[in-house]
ZADO-875931 format. One record per residue: residue in one letter; x, y negated, z of N, C-alpha, C in turn; chain; residue number from 1. Coordinates in steps of 0.05 Angstrom, whole numbers, plus 32768, in hexadecimal, padded with zeros to 4 digits. Layout:
<atoms>
ATOM type  npx  npy  npz capx capy capz  cpx  cpy  cpz mol seq
ATOM    A    X    Y    Z    X    Y    Z    X    Y    Z   A NUM
...
</atoms>
This chain:
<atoms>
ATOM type  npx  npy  npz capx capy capz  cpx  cpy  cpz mol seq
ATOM    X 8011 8018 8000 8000 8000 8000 8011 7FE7 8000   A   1
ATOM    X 800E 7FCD 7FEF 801C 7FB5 7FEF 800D 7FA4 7FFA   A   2
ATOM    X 801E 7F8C 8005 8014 7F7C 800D 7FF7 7F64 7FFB   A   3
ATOM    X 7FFF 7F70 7FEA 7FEA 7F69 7FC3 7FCD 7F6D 7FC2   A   4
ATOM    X 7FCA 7F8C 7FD3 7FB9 7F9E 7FCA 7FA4 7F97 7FCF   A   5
ATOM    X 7FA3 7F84 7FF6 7F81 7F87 7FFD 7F8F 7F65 800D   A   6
ATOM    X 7F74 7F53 8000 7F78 7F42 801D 7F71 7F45 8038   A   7
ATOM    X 7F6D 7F58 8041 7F64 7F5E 8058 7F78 7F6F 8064   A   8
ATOM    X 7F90 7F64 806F 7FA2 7F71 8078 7FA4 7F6F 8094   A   9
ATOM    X 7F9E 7F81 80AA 7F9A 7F81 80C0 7FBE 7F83 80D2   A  10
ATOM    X 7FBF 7F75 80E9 7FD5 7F7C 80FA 7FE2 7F98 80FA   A  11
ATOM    X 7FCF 7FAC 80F9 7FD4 7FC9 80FD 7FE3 7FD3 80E2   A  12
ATOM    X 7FD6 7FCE 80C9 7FD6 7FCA 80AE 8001 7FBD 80B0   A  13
ATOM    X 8002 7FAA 80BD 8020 7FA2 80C6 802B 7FB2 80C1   A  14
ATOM    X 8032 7FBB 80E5 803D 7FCB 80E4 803D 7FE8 80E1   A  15
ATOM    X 802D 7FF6 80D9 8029 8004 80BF 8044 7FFE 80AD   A  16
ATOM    X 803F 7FF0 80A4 8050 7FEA 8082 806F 7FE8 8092   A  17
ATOM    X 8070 7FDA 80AC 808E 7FD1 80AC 809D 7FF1 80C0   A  18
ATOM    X 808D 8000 80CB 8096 8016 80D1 8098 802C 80B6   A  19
ATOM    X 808E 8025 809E 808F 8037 8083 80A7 8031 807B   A  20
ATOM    X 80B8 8015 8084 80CF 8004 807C 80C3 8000 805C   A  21
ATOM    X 80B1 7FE7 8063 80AA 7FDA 804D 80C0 7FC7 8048   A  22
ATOM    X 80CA 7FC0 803D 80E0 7FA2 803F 80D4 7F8E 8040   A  23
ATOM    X 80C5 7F8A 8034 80BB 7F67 802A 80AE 7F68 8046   A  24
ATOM    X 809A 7F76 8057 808E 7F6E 8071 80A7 7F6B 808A   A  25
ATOM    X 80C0 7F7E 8088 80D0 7F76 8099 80DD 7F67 8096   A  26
ATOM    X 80E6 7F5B 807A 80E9 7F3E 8077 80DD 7F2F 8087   A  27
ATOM    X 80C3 7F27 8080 80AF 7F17 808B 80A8 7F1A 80A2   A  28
ATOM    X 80AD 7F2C 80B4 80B0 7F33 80D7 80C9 7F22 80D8   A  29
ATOM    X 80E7 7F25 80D0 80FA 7F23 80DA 8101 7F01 80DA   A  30
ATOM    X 80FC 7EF1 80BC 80F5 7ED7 80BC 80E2 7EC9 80CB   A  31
ATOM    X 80D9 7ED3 80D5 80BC 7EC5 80EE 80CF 7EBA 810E   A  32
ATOM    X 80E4 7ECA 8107 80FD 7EC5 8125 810A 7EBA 8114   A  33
ATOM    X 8120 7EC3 80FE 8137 7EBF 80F7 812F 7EA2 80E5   A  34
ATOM    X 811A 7E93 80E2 811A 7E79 80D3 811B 7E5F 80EB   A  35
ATOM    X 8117 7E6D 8105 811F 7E59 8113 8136 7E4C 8117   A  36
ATOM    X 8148 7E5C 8115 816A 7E52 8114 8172 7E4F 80F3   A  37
ATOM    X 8156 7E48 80DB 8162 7E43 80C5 8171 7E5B 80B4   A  38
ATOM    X 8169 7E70 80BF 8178 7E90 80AD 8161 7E95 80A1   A  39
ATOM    X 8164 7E9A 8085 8158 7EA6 8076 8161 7EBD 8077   A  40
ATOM    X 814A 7ED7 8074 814B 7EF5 8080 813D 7F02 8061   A  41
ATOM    X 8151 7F13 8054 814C 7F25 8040 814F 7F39 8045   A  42
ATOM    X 8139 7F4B 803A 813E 7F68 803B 8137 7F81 8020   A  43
ATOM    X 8148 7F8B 8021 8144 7FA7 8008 8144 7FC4 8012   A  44
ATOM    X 8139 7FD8 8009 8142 7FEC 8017 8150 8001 8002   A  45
ATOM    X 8155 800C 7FFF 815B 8029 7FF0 8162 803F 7FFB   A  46
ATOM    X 8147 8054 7FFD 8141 8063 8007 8146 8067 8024   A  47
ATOM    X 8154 8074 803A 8155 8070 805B 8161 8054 8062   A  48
ATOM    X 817B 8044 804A 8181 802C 8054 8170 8013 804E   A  49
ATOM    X 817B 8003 8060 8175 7FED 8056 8186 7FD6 805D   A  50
ATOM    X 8183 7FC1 804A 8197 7FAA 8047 818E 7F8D 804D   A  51
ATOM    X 8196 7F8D 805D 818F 7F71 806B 819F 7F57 8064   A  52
ATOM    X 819A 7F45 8057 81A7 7F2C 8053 81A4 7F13 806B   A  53
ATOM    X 81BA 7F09 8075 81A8 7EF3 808C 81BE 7ED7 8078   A  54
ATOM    X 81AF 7ECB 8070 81C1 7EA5 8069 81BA 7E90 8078   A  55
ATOM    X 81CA 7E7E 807C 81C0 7E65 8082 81D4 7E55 807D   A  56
ATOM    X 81D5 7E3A 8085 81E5 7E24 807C 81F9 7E29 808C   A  57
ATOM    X 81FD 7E39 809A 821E 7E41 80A9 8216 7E5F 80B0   A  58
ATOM    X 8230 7E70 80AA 8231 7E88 80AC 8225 7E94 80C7   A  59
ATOM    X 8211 7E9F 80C7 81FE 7EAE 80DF 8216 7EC1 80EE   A  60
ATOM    X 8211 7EC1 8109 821F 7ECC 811A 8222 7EE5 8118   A  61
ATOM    X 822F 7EEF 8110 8230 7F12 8106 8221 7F1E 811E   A  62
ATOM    X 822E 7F21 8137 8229 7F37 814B 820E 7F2A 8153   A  63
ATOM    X 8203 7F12 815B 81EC 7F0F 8167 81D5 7F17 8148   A  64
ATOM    X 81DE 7F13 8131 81D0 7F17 811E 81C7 7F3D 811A   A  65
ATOM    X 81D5 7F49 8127 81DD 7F66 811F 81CD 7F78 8131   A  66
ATOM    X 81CD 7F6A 814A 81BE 7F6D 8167 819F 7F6E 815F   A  67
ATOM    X 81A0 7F50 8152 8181 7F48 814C 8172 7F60 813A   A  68
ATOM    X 8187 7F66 811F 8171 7F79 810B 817B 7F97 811C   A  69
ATOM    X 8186 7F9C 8129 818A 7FB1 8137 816A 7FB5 8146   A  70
ATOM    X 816B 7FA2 815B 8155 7FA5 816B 8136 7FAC 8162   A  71
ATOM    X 813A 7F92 8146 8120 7F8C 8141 8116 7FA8 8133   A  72
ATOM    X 8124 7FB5 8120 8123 7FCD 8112 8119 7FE2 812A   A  73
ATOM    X 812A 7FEA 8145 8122 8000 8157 8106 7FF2 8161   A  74
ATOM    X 8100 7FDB 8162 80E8 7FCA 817A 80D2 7FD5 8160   A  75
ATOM    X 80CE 7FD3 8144 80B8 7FDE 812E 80B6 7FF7 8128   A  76
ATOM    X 80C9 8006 8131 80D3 8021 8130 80C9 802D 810D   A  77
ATOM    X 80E0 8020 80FF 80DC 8025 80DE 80E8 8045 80EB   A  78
ATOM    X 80D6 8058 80D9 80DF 806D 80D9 80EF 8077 80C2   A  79
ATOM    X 80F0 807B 80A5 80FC 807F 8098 8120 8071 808F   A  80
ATOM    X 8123 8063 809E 813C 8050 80A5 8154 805C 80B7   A  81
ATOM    X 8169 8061 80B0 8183 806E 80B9 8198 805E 80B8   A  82
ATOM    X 8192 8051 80A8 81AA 803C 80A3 81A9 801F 809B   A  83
ATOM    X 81B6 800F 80AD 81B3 7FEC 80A5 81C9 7FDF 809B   A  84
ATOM    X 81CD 7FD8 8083 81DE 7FCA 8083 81DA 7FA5 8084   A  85
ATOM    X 81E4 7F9C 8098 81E5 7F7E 8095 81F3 7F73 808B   A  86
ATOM    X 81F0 7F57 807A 8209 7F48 8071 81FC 7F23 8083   A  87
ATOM    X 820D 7F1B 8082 820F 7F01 8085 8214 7EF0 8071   A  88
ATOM    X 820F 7ED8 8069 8216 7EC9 804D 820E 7EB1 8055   A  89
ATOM    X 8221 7E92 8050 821C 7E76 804A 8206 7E6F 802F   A  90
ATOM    X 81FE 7E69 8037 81E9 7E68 8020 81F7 7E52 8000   A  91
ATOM    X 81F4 7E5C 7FED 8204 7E58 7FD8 8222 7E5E 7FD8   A  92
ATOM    X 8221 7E76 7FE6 823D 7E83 7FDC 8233 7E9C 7FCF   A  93
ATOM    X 8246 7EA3 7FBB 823D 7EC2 7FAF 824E 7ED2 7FBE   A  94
ATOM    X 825B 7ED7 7FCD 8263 7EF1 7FDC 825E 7EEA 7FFC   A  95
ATOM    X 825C 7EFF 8006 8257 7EFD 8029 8262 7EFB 8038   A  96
ATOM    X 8267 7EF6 805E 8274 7EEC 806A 8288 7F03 8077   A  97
ATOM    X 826D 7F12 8077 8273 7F27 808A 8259 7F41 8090   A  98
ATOM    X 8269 7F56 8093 8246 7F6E 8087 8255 7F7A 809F   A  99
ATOM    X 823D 7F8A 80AE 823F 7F9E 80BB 8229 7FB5 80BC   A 100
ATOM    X 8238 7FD4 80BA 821A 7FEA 80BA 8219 7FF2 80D1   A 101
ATOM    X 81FD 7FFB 80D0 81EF 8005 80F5 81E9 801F 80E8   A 102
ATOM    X 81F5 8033 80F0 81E2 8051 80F2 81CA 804B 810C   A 103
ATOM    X 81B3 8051 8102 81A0 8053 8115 819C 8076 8123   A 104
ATOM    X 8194 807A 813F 818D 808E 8149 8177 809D 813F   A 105
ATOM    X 8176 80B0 8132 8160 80BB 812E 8146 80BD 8146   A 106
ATOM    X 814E 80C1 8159 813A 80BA 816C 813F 80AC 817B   A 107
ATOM    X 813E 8089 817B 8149 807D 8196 8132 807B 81AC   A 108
ATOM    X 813E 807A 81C2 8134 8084 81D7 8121 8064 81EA   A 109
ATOM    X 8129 804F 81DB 8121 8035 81E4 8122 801B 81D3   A 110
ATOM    X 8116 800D 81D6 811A 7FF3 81C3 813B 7FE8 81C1   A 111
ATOM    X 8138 7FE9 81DA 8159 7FD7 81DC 816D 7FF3 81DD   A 112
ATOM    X 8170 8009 81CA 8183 801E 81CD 819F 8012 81CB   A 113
ATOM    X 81B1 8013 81D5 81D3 8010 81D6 81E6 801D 81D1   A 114
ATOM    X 81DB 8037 81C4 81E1 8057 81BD 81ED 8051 81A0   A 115
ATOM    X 81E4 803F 818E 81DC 804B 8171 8202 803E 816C   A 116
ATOM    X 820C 804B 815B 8228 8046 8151 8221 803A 813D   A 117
ATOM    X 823A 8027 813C 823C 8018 812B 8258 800F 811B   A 118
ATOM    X 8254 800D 80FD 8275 800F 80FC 826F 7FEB 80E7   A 119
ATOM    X 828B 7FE6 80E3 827E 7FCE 80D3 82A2 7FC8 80C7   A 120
ATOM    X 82A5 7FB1 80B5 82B0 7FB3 80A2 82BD 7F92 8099   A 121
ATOM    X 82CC 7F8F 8099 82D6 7F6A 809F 82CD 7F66 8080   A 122
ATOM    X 82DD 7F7F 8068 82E3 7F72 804B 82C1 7F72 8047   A 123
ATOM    X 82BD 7F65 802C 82A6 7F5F 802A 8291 7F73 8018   A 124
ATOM    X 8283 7F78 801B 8270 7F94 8011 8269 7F94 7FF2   A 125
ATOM    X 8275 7FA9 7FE4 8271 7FAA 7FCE 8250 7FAB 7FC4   A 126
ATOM    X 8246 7FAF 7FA9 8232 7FB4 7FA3 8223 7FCE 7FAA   A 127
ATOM    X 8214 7FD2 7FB3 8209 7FEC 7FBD 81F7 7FF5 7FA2   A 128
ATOM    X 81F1 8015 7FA5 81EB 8024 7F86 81CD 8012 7F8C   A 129
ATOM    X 81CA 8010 7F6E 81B1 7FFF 7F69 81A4 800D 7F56   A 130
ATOM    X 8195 802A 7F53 818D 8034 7F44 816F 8034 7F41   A 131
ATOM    X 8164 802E 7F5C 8148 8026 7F67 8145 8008 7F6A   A 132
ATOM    X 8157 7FF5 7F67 8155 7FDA 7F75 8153 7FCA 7F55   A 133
ATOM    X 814F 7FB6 7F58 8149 7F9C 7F43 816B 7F92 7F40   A 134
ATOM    X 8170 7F8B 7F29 818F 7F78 7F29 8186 7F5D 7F3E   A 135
ATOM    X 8172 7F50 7F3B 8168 7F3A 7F4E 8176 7F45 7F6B   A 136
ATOM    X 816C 7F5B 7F7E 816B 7F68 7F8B 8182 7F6D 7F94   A 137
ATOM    X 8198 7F78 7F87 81B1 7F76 7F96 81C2 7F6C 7F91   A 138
ATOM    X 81C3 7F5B 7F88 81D3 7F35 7F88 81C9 7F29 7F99   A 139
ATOM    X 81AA 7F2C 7F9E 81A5 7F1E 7FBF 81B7 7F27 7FD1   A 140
ATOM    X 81B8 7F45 7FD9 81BB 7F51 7FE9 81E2 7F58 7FE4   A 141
ATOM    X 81E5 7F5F 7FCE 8206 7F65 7FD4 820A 7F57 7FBB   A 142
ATOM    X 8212 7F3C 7FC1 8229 7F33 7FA1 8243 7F44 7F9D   A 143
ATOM    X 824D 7F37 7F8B 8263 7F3F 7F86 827D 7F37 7F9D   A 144
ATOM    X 8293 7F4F 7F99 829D 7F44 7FBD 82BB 7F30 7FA8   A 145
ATOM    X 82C7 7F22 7FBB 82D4 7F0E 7FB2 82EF 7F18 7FB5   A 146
ATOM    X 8304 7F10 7FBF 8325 7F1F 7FB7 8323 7F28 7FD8   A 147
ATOM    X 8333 7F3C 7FDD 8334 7F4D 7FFB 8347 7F33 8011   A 148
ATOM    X 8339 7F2C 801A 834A 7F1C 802B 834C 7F2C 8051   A 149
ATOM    X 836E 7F1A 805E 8367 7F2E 8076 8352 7F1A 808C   A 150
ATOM    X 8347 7F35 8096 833B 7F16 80B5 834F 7F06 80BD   A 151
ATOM    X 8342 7EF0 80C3 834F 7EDB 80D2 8346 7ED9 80F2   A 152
ATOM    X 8350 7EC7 80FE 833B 7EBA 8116 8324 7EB7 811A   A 153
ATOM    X 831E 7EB4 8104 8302 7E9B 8107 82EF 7EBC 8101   A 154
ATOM    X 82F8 7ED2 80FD 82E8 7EE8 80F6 82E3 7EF5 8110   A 155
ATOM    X 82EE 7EEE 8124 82E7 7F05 813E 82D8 7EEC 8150   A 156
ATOM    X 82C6 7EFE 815A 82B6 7EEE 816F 82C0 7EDF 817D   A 157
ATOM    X 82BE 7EC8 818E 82BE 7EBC 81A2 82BE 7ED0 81BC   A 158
ATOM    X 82CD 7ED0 81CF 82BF 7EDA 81EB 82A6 7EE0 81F2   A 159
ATOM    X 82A1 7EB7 81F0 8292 7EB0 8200 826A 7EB6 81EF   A 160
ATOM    X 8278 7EBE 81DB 8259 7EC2 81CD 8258 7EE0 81D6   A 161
ATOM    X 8267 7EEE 81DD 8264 7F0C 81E6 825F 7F11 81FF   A 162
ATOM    X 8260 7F02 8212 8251 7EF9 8225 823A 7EF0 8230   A 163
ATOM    X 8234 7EE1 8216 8219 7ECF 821E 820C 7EF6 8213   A 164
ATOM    X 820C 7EFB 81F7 8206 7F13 81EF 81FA 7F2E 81FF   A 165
ATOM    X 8210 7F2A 8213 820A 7F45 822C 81F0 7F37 8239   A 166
ATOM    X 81FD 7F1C 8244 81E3 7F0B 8258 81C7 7F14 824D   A 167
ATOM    X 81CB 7F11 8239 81AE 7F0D 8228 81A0 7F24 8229   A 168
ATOM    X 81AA 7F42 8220 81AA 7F5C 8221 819D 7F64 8238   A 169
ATOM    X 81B4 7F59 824D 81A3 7F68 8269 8195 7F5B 826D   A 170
ATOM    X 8186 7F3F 826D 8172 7F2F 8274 8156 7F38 8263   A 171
ATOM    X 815F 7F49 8251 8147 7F55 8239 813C 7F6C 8244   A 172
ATOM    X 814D 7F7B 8253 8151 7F92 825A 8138 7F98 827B   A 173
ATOM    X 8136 7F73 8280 8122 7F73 8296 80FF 7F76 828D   A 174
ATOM    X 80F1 7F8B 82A8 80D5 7F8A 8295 80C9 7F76 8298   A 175
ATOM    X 80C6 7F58 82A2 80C1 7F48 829D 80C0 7F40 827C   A 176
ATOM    X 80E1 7F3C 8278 80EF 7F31 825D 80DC 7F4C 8242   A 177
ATOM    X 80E2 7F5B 824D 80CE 7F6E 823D 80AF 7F68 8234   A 178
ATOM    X 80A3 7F67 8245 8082 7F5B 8241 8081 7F43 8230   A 179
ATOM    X 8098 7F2E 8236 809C 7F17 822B 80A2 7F1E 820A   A 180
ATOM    X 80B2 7F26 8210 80BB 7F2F 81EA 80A5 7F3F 81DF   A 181
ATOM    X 808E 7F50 81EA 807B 7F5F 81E1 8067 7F4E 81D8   A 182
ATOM    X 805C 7F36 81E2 8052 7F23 81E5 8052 7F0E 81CA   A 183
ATOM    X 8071 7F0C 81C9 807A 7EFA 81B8 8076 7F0D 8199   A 184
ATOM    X 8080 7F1F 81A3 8076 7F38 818A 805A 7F32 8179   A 185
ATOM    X 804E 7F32 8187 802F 7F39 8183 8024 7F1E 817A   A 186
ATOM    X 8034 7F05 818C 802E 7EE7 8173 8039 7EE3 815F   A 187
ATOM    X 8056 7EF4 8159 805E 7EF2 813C 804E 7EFB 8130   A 188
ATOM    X 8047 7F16 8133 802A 7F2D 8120 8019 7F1C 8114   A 189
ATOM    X 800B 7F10 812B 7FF2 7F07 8124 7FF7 7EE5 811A   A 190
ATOM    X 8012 7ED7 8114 8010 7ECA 8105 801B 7ED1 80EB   A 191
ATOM    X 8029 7EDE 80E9 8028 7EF1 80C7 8014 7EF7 80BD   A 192
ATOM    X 8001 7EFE 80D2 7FE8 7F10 80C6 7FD3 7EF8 80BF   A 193
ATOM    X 7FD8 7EE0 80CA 7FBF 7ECA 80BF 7FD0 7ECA 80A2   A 194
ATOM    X 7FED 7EBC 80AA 7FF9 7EBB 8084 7FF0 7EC9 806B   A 195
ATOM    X 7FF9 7EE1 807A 7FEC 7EF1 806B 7FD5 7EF0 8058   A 196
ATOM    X 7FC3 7EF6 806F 7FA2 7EEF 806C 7F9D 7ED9 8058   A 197
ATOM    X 7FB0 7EC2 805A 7FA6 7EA8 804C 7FBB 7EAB 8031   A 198
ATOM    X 7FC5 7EB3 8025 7FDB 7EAF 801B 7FD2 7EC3 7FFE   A 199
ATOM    X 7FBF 7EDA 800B 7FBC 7EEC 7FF6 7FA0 7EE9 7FEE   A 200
ATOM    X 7F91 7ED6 7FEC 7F77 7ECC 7FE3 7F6D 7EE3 7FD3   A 201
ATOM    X 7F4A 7EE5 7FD3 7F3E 7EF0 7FC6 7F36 7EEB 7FA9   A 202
ATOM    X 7F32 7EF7 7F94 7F28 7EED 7F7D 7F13 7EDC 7F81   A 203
ATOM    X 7F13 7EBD 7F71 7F08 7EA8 7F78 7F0F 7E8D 7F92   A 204
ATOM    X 7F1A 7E9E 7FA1 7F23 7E8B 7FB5 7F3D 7E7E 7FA9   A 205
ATOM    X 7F4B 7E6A 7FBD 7F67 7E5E 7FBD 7F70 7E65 7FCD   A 206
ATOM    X 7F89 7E67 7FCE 7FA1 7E69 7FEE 7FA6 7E4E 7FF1   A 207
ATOM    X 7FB8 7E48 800A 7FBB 7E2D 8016 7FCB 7E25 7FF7   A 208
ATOM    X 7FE6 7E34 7FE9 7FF3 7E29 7FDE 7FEC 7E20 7FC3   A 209
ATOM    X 7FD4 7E36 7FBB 7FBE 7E29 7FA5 7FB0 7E0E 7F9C   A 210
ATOM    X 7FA9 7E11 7FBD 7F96 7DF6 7FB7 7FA4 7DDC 7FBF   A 211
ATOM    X 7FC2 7DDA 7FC7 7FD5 7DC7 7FCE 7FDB 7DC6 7FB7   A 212
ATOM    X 7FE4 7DDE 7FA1 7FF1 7DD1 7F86 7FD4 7DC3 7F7C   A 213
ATOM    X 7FC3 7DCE 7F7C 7FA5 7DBB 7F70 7F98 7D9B 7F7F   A 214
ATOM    X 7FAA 7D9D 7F8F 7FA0 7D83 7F9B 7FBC 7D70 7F9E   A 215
ATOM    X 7FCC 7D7C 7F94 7FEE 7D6C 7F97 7FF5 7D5F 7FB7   A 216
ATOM    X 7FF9 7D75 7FC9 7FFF 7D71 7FE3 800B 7D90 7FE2   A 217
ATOM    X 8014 7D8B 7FFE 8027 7DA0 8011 8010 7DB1 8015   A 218
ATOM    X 8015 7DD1 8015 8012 7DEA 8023 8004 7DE5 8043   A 219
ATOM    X 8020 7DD9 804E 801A 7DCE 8065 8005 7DB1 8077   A 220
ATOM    X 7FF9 7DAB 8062 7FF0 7D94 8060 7FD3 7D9D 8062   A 221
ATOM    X 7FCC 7DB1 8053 7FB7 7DC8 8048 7FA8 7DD9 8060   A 222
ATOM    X 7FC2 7DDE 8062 7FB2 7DF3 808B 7FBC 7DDE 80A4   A 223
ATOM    X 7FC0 7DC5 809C 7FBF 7DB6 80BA 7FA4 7DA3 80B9   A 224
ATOM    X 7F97 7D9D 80A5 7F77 7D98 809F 7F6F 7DAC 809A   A 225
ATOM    X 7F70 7DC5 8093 7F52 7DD8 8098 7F42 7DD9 80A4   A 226
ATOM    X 7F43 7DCF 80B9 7F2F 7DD4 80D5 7F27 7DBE 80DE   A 227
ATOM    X 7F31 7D9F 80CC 7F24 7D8A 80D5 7F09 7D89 80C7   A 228
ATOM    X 7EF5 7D77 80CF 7ED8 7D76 80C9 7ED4 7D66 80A8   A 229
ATOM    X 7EEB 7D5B 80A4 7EEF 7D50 808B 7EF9 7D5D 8075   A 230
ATOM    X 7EFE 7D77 8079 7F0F 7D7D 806C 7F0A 7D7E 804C   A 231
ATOM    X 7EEC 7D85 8046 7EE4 7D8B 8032 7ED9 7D6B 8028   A 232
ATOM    X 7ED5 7D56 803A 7EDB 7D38 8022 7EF5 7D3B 8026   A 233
ATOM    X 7F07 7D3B 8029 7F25 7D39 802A 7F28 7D46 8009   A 234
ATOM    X 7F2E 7D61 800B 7F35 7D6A 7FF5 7F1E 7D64 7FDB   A 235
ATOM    X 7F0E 7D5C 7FDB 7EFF 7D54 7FC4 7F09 7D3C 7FC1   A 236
ATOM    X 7F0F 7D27 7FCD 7F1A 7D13 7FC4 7F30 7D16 7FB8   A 237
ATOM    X 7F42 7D29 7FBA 7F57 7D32 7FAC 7F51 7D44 7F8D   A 238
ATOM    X 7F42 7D4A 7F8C 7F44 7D6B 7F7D 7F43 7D5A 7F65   A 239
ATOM    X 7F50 7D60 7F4D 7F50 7D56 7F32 7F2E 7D5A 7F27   A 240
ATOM    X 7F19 7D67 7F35 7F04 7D6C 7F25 7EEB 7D5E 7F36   A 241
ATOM    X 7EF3 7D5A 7F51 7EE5 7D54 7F65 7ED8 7D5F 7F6F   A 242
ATOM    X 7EE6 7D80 7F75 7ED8 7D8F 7F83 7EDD 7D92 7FA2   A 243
ATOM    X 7ECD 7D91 7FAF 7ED2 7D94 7FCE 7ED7 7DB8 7FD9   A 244
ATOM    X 7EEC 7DB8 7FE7 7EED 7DD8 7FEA 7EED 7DDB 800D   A 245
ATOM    X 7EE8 7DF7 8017 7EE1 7DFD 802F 7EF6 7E12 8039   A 246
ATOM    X 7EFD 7E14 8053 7F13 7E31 8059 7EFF 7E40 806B   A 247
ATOM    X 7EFF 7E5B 8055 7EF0 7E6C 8060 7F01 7E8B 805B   A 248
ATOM    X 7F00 7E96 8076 7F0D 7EB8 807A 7F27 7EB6 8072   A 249
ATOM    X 7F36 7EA7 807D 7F4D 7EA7 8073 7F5F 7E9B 8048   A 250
ATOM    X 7F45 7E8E 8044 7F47 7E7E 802A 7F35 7E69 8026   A 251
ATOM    X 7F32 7E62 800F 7F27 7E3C 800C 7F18 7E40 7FF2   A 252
ATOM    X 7EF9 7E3A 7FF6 7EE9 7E3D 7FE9 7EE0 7E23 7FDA   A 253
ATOM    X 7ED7 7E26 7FBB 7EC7 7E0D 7FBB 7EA8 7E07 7FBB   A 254
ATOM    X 7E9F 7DE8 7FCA 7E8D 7DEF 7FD5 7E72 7DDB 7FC5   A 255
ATOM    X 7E5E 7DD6 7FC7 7E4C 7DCE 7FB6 7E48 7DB0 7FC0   A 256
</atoms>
């Protein structure tokens, strides 16, 4: 089932797809955290692996980045998934900063497992077999690698980030901090799941980003008046035809 198929995609319907190791939905789980610090979060899979891209305007912290898709992968419990490979990348560079792979436990025993080995790799990650994947697809994910250079300094952690790292770990590790992250879980869900909902309109309706290109405004402009009492003189005053439209079930109707 794709995210394409039905607009009526329920929370459960979620994770469903992201425990099948759908990519595009654990993408879109993993960007709901990782866009707060400005990382853009890509994902591909081919067959048990999968390849995780994290970019942003300065090279993402390898080990706290590694922690993150570590966790988040055992916390959805993708079952068909054995192997992760991460890379890191500055955004407009064609080769990466720095990749590391996670063997996952076939059965881990807890969200936060500390068991699973990991081996990882300074030179930069060649192209992985692309026999199932798009050329688009792994140029996102593995460019071409650049001349073998050795690590330097600036390649091994800090101390003091391996520290805060543990802090953080065992402070997660409390069932307080647990409920909390379960919590926070379940508001990411269920704001994917309105996106969702709005984003994949029914035949006849608009999505927010529809009726923004038809009215020449922001997306965001679109779902911060939906719910005002104006909304529908608002957008008729806009609409090239002068139609007034309504948000209904998760899309935007037009109305008489």
């Amino acid at each position: 089932m794709s995210l394409q198929e039905s607009s009526q995609v329920s929370p459960q319907d979620i994770l469903t797809l992201a425990k099948q190791g759908h990519p595009r939905v654990i993408a879109a789980i993993m960007n709901h955290s990782t866009k707060q610090r400005n990382i853009k979060t890509q994902v591909v899979r081919k067959e048990d692996c999968l390849y995780v891209l994290l970019e942003a305007e300065q090279v993402p912290d390898q080990q706290a980045m590694v922690n993150f898709v570590r966790d988040g992968i055992q916390k959805l419990k993708v079952e068909p998934i054995k192997t992760i490979k991460v890379f890191g990348r500055q955004i407009g560079d064609n080769s990466v900063a720095w990749n590391q792979e996670i063997q996952l436990e076939k059965n881990p025993s807890s969200f936060y497992s500390e068991a699973s080995t990991v081996t990882q790799s300074i030179q930069p990650y060649s192209t992985p077999p692309s026999s199932d994947l798009s050329s688009d697809q792994v140029q996102a994910i593995a460019p071409q690698p650049p001349v073998t250079q050795e690590p330097t300094n600036g390649d091994i952690a800090p101390a003091s980030t391996d520290t805060a790292i543990q802090e953080t770990q065992n402070l997660l590790r409390r069932p307080e901090a647990v409920v909390l992250v379960l919590f926070v879980s379940v508001v990411l869900l269920w704001q994917l799941y309105l996106a969702l909902v709005e984003e994949v309109a029914p035949e006849g309706y608009l999505s927010s980003y529809q009726l923004a290109q038809r009215l020449g405004v922001s997306a965001s402009t679109v779902r911060r008046r939906k719910i005002r009492d104006d909304f529908s003189t608002w957008t008729q005053s806009l609409d090239p035809e002068g139609i007034a439209w309504a948000y209904s079930s998760g899309a935007y109707v037009p109305t008489l």
